[in-house]
C-alpha positions as CSV (number, residue, x, y, z in Angstrom):
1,X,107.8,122.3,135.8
2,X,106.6,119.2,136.9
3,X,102.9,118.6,137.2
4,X,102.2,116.4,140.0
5,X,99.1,114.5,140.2
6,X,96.2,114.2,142.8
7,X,94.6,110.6,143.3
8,X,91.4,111.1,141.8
9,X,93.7,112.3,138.7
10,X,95.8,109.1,138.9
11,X,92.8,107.4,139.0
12,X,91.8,109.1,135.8
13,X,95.3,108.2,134.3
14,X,94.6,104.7,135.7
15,X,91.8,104.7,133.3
16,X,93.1,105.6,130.2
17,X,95.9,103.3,130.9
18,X,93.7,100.4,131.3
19,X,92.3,101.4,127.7
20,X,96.2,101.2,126.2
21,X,97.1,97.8,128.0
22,X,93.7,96.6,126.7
23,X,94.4,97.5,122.9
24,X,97.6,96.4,123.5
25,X,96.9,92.9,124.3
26,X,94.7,92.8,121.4
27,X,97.4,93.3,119.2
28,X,99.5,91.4,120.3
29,X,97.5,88.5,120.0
30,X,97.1,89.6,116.3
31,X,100.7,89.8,115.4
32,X,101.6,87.0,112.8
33,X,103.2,86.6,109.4
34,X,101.6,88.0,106.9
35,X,99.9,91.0,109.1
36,X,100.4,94.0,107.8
37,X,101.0,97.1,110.1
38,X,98.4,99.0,108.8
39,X,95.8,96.1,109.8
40,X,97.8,96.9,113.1
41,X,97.0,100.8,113.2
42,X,93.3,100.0,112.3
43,X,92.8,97.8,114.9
44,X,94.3,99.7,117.3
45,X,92.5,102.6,116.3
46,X,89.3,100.1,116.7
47,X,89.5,98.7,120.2
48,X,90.8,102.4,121.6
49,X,87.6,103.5,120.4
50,X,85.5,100.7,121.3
51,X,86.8,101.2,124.9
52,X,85.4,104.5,125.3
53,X,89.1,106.4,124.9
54,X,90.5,108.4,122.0
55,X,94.2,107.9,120.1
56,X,96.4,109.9,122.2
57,X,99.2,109.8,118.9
58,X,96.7,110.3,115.7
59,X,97.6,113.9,115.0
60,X,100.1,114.6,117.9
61,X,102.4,116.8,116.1
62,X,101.1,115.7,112.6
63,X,101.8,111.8,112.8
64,X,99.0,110.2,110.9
65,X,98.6,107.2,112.9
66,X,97.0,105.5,115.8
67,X,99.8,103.0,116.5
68,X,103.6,103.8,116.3
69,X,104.7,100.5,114.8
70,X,108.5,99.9,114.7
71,X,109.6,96.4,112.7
72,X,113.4,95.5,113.5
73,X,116.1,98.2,113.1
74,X,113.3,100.6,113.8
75,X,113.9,102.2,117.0
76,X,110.4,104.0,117.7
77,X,107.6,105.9,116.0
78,X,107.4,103.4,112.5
79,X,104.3,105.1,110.3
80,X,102.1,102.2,110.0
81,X,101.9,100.8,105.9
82,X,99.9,98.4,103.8
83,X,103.2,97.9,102.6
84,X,105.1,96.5,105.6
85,X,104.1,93.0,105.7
86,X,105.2,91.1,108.7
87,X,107.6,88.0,108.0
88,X,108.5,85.2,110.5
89,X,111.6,86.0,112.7
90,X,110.7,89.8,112.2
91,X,110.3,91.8,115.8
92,X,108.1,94.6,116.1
93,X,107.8,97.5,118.1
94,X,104.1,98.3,119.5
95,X,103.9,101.8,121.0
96,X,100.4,103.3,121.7
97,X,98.5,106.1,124.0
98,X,94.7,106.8,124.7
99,X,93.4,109.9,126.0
100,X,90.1,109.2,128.6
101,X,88.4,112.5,130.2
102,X,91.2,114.6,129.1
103,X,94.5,112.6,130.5
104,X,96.5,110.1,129.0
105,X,98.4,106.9,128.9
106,X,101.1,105.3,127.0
107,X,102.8,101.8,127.0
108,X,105.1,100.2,124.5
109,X,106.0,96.4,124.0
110,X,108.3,94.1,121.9
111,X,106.9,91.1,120.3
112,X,108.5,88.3,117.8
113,X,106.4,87.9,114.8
114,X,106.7,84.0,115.1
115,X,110.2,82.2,116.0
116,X,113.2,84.3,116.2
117,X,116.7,83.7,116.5
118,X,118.2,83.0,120.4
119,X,120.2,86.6,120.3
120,X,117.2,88.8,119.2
121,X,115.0,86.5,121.9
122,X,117.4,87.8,124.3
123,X,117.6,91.7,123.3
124,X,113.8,91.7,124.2
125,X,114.1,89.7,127.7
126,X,117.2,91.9,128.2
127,X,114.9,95.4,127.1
128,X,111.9,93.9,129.3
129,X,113.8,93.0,132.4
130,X,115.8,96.9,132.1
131,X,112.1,98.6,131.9
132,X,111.5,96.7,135.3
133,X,114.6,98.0,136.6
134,X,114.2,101.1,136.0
135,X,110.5,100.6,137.6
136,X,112.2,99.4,141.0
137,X,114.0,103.1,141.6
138,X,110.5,104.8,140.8
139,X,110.2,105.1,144.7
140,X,110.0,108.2,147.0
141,X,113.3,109.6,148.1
142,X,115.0,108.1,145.0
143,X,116.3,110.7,142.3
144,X,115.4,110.8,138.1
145,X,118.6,109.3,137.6
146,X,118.4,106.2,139.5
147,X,116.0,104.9,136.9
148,X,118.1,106.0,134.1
149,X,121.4,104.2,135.8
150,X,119.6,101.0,136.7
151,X,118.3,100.7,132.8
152,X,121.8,101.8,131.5
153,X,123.7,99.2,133.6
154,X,121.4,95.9,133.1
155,X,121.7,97.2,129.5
156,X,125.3,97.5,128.9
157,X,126.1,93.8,131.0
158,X,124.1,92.1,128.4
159,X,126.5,94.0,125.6
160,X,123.5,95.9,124.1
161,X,123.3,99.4,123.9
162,X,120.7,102.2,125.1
163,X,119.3,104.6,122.7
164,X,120.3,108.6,123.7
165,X,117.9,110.4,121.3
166,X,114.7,109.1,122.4
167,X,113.8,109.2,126.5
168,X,111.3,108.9,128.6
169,X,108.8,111.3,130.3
170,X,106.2,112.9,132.7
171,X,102.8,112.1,131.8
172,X,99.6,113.4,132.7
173,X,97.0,115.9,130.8
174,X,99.8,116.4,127.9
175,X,101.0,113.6,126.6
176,X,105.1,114.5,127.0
177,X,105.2,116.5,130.6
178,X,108.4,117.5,132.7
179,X,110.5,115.9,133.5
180,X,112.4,113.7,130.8
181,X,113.4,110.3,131.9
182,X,116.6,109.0,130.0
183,X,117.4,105.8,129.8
184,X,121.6,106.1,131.0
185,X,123.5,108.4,133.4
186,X,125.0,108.4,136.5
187,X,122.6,107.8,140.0
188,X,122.0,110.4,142.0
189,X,120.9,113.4,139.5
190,X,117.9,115.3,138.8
191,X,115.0,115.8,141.0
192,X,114.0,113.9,143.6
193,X,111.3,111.5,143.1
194,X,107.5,112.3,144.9
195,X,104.5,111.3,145.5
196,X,102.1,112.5,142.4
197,X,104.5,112.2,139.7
198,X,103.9,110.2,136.8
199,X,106.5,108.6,134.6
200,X,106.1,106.7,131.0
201,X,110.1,104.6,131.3
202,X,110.1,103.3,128.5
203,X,114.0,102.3,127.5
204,X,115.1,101.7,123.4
205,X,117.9,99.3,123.4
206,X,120.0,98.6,120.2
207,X,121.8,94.8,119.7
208,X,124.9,97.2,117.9
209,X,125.6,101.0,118.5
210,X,123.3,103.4,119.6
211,X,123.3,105.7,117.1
212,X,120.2,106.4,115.2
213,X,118.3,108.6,112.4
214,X,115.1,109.5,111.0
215,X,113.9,108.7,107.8
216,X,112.5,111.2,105.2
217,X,109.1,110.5,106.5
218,X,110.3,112.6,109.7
219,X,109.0,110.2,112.2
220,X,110.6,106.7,111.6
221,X,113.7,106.6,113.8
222,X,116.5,103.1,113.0
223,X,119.8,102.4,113.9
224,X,122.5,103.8,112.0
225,X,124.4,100.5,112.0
226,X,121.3,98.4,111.0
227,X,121.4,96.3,114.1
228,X,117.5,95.3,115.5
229,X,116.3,97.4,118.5
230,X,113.5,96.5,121.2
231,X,111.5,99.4,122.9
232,X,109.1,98.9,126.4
233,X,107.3,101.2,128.0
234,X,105.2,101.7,131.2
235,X,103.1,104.4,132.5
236,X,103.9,104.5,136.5
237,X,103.0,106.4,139.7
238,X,105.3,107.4,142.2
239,X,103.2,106.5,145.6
240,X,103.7,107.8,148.9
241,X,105.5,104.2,150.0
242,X,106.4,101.3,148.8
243,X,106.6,100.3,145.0
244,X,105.3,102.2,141.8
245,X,101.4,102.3,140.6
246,X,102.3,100.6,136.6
247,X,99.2,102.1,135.5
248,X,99.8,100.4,132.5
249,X,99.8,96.5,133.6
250,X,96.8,94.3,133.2
């Protein structure tokens, strides 16, 4: 069932949101060779805190993390390590949520750890530009499936490939609500879209096939074929007319 929202409760989500595109900026600002993505996690961890919210993902279902930090042909939901030391022309995935008086928020961006090649530069723009998309459709009268086609489509005329196992979703007290949001289908499906529904769009796009699998750790999703992937993510609010609420934007 989906929960729709009241204002005063988007204006709650509003808040916590602020706290995740905060952090995020943060860290992105502190991505650079030789960073590892535990430093990440802690910092992450630090500024969430600092900004009056609490990790949304540290002990969600057992992950033992602040920050989902996905380097290359990881898709989404890479365990931060002291290990996993960043290296020019590596890409990394930053995915994050904060909880502030009991609701949530959730964003996810692509950023180049220094200069990368003119193909991966263009799997990001290509990712970035299909989130916005898929954004566009998040209006009253349009259906679920509108997003998912318009991020499928800009997707697949770049050649790229959008990830099946992993989709979006309603957002609001819980962190995953009704109803998912995939990221590919055909327009015109699925419920129609209202005033008081929120939506974390957040398409996974793959440079080869989308086929992926989990590691042993039982989070760490990569593509089967090895080929980089770039994940973004807003938290948005339908409104009554006119364009989407991203809760999630500066």
């Amino acid at each position: 069932m989906i929960d729709f929202k009241t204002e005063e409760e988007i204006e709650l989500m509003a808040a916590a949101c602020k706290v995740v595109a905060e952090t995020q900026q943060v860290l992105v600002n502190a991505v650079k060779p030789g960073v590892t993505t535990l430093e990440l996690d802690r910092l992450a961890e630090e500024v969430i805190c600092d900004l009056g919210g609490i990790p949304a993902f540290k002990g969600y279902r057992n992950y033992p993390k602040t920050l989902c930090a996905s380097v290359n042909d990881e898709v989404v939901h890479g365990i931060p390590s002291a290990q996993k030391v960043l290296r020019e022309g590596d890409i990394i995935g930053l995915d994050l949520g904060a909880i502030v008086r009991g609701f949530y928020g959730d964003a996810a961006i692509t950023v180049a750890v220094g200069s990368i090649p003119e193909s991966v530069n263009t799997l990001l723009r290509v990712t970035k530009e299909a989130l916005e998309k898929g954004i566009e459709q998040a209006v009253v009268g349009k259906r679920l499936s509108d997003i998912s086609h318009a991020i499928q489509s800009h997707v697949e005329a770049w050649g790229f490939s959008v990830v099946r196992d992993f989709v979006g979703h309603g957002i609001g007290r819980q962190l995953h609500e009704e109803p998912q949001v995939p990221n590919y289908g055909r327009p015109g499906q699925g419920p129609r879209l209202k005033p008081g529904m929120v939506l974390a769009i957040e398409p996974m796009v793959n440079m080869g096939s989308y086929h992926v699998r989990v590691l042993e750790d039982q989070w760490t999703a990569v593509t089967v074929d090895g080929s980089w992937s770039a994940h973004f993510e807003h938290t948005v609010a339908i409104q009554p007319s006119g364009p989407p609420r991203v809760l999630t934007q500066l």
